[in-house]
C-alpha positions as CSV (number, residue, x, y, z in Angstrom):
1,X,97.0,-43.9,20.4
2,X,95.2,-42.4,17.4
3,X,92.6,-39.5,18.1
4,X,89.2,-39.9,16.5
5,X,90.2,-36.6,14.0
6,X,93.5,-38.4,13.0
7,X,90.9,-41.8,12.1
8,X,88.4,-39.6,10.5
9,X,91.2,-38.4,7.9
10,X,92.2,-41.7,7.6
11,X,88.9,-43.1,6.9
12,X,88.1,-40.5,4.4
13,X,91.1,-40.9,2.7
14,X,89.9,-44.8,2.4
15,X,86.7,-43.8,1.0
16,X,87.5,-41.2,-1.3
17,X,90.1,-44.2,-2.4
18,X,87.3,-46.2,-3.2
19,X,85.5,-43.6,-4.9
20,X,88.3,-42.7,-7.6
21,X,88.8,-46.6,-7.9
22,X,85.3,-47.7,-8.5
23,X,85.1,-48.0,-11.9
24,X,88.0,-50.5,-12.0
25,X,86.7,-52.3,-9.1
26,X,83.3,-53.1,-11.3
27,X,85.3,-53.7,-14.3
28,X,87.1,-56.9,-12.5
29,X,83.6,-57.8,-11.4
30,X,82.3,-57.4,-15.5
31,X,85.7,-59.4,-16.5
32,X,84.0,-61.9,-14.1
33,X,80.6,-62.1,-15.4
34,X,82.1,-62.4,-18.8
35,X,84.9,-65.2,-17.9
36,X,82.6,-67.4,-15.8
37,X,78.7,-66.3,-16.5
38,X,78.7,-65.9,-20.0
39,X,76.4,-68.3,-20.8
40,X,72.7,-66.9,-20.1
41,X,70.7,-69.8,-21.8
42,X,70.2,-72.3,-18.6
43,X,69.3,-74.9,-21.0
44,X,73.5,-74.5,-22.8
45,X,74.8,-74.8,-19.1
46,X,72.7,-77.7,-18.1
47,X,74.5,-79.7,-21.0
48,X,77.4,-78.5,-20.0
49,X,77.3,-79.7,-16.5
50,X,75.7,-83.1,-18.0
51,X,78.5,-84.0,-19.9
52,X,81.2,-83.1,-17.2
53,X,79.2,-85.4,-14.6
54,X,78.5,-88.4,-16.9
55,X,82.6,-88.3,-16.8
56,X,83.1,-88.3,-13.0
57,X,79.9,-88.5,-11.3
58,X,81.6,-87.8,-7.9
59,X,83.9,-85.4,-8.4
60,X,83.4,-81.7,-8.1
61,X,81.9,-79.5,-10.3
62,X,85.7,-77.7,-11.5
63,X,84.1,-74.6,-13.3
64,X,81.4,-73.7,-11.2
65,X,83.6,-74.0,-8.0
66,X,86.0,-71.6,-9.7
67,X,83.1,-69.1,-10.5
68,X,82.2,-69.4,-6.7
69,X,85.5,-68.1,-5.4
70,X,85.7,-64.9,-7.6
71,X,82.1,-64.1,-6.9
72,X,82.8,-64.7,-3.3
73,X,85.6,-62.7,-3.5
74,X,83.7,-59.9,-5.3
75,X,80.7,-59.6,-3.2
76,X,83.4,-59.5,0.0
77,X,85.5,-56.5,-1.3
78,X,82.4,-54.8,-2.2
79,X,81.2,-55.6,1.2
80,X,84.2,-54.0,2.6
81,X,84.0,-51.1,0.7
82,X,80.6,-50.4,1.9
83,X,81.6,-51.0,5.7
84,X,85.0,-48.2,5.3
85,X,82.2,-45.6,4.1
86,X,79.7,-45.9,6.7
87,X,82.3,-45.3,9.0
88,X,83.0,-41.9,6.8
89,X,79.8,-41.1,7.1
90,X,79.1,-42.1,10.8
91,X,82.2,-40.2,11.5
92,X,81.3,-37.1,9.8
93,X,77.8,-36.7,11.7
94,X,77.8,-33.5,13.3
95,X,77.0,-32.4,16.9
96,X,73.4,-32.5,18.0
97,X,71.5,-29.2,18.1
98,X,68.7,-27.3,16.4
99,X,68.5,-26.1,12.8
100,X,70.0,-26.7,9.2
101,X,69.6,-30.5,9.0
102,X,69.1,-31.7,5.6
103,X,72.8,-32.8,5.3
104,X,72.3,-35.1,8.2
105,X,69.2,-36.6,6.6
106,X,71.2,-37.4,3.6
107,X,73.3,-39.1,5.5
108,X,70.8,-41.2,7.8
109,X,69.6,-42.1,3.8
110,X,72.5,-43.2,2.6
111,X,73.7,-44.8,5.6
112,X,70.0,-46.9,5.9
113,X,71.1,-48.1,2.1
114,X,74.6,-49.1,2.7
115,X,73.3,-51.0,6.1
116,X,70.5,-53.0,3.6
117,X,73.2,-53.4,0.9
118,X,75.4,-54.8,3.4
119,X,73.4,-57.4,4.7
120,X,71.9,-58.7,1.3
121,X,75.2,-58.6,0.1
122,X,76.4,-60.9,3.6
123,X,73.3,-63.0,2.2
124,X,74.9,-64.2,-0.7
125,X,78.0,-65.3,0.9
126,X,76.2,-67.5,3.2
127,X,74.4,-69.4,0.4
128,X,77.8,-70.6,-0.8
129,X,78.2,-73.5,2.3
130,X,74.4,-74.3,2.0
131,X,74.9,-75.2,-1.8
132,X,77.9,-77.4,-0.9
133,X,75.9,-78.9,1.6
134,X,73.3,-80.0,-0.6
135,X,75.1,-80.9,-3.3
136,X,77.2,-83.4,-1.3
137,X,74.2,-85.1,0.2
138,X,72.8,-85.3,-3.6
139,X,75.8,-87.0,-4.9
140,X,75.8,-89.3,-1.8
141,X,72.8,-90.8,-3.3
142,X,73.8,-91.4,-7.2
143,X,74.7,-94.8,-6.3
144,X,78.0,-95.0,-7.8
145,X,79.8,-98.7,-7.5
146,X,82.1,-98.9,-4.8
147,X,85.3,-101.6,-5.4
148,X,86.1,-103.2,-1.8
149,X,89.5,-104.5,-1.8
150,X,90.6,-107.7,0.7
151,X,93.9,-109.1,1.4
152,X,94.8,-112.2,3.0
153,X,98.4,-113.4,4.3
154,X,99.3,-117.4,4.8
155,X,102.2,-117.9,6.7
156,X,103.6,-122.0,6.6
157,X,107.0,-122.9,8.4
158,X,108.2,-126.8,8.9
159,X,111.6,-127.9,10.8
160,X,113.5,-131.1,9.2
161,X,116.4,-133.1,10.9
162,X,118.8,-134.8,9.5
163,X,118.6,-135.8,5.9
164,X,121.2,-134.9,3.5
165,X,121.9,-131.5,3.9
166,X,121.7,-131.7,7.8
167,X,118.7,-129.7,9.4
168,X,116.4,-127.4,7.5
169,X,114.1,-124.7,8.8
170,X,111.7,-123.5,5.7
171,X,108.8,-121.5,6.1
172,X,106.5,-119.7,3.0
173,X,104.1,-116.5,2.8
174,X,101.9,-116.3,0.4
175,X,99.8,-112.9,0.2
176,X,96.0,-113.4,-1.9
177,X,94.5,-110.0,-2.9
178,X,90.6,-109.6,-4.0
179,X,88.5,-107.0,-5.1
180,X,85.0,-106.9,-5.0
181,X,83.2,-104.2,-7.1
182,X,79.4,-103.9,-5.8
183,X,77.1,-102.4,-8.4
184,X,74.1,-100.7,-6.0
185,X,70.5,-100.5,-7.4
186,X,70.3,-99.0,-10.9
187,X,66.8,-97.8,-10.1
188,X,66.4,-93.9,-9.9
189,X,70.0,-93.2,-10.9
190,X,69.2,-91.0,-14.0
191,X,66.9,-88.7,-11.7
192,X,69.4,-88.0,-9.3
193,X,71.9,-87.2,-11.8
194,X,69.4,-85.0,-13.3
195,X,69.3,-83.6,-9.2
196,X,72.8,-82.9,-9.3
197,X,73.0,-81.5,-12.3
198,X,70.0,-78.4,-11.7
199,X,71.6,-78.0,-8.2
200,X,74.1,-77.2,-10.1
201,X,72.5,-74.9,-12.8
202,X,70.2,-73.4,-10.0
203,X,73.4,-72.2,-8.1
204,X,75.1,-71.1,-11.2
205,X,72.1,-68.7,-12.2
206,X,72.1,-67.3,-8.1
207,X,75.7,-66.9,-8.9
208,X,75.5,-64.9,-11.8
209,X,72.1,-62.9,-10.9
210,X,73.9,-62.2,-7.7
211,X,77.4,-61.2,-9.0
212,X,74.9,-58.4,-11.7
213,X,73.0,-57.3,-8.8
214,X,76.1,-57.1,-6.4
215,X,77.7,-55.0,-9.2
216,X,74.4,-52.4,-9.7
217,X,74.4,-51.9,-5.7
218,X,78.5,-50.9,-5.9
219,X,77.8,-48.5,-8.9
220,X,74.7,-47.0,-6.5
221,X,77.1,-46.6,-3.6
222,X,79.6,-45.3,-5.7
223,X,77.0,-42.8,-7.2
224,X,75.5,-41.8,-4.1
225,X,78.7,-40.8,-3.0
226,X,80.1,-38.8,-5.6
227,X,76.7,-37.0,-6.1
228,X,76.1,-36.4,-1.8
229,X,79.9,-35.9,-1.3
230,X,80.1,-32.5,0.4
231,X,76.7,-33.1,2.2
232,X,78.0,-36.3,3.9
233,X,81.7,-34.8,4.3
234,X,80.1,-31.6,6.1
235,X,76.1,-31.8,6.9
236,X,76.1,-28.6,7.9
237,X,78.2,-26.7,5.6
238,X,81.7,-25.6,5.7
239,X,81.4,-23.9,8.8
240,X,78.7,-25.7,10.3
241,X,81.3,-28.5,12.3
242,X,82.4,-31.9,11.8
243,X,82.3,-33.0,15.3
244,X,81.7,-36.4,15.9
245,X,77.8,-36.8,17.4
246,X,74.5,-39.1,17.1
247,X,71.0,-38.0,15.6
């Protein structure tokens, strides 16, 4: 079984990981923004998402879905990242008693930011299902025709004696198919379209404000870190302790 000391060195081997890594973690989140957010104008993606539902008013929207799981993705390993440093930082609070304790405010600072990052951070995630939620009720109302399909089987059989080729048994199936296509009521259709549509260019601007403002929080951890490093590796100084405590 591990001791707490051998999981603190382990832990801040994880977060001084994330720290020299940083940069490259918010380049693949920039590489994001500019692959799947790079239209700003809402006005350019609203056509865009009007053109691809006019084609398949049923089906999903492909791009946006695909813009979902990397910002999911991001805003996860970011989460993550922040969780592995508070536990640096909670490990590295020092044992309880009087005097020299400005390194253990910095850390009750920084840990009160990462806790707030965290959770509106664990807010954006769980707007993901809420969007899909609504967005399938909306489409449940564009009134798309719906083809019914029918079949029906006949089955004859008749039994002969005698005759010229001595008894007969014959018997027939004969198998009638239909389709009915029903067209629901026109009325209102363009309007939900139009619904669908700025659900779709509503969540695709909370996407992309959220993916910025995900990646301005990461570069603030990242900063904080580098600039409070030796305060929140040792509170009290080099010789003041690192044993593990609560304030």
């Amino acid at each position: 079984m591990k001791s707490i000391k051998q999981i603190r060195k382990v832990t801040a081997g994880k977060a001084d990981a994330i720290l020299s890594n940083g940069m490259d973690t918010l380049s693949e989140m920039e590489s994001i923004l500019d692959k799947y957010f790079k239209m700003t104008k809402l006005s350019e993606i609203e056509a865009h998402y009007e053109t691809e539902l006019m084609e398949t008013p049923a089906a999903a929207n492909e791009s946006l879905t695909a813009a979902i799981k990397e910002f999911r993705d991001s805003v996860a390993i970011s989460i993550d990242h922040i969780l592995t440093i508070e536990r640096f930082i909670s490990l590295h609070v020092p044992q309880m008693e009087d005097g020299n304790n400005f390194g253990v405010t910095v850390q009750l600072t920084i840990s009160k930011f990462l806790k707030e990052t965290r959770e509106e951070l664990t807010k954006k995630l769980e707007a993901i299902p809420t969007y899909y939620a609504t967005r399938a009720e909306a489409v449940t109302k564009l009134s798309i025709p719906k083809t019914t399909v029918s079949k029906t089987t006949t089955s004859t059989s008749s039994d002969s004696t005698g005759g010229k080729d001595g008894d007969e048994k014959k018997s027939s199936t004969t198998n009638v198919e239909e389709k009915k296509t029903i067209d629901p009521d026109t009325g209102g259709v363009d309007h939900r379209l139009k619904h669908v549509v700025a659900l779709d260019v509503q969540f695709y601007n909370t996407l992309r404000i959220g993916l910025m403002d995900c990646m301005s929080s990461y570069l603030t951890v990242l900063d904080n870190m580098e600039k409070n490093k030796n305060k929140l590796t040792a509170p009290k100084g080099s010789n003041g302790g690192n044993s593990m405590g609560m304030y």
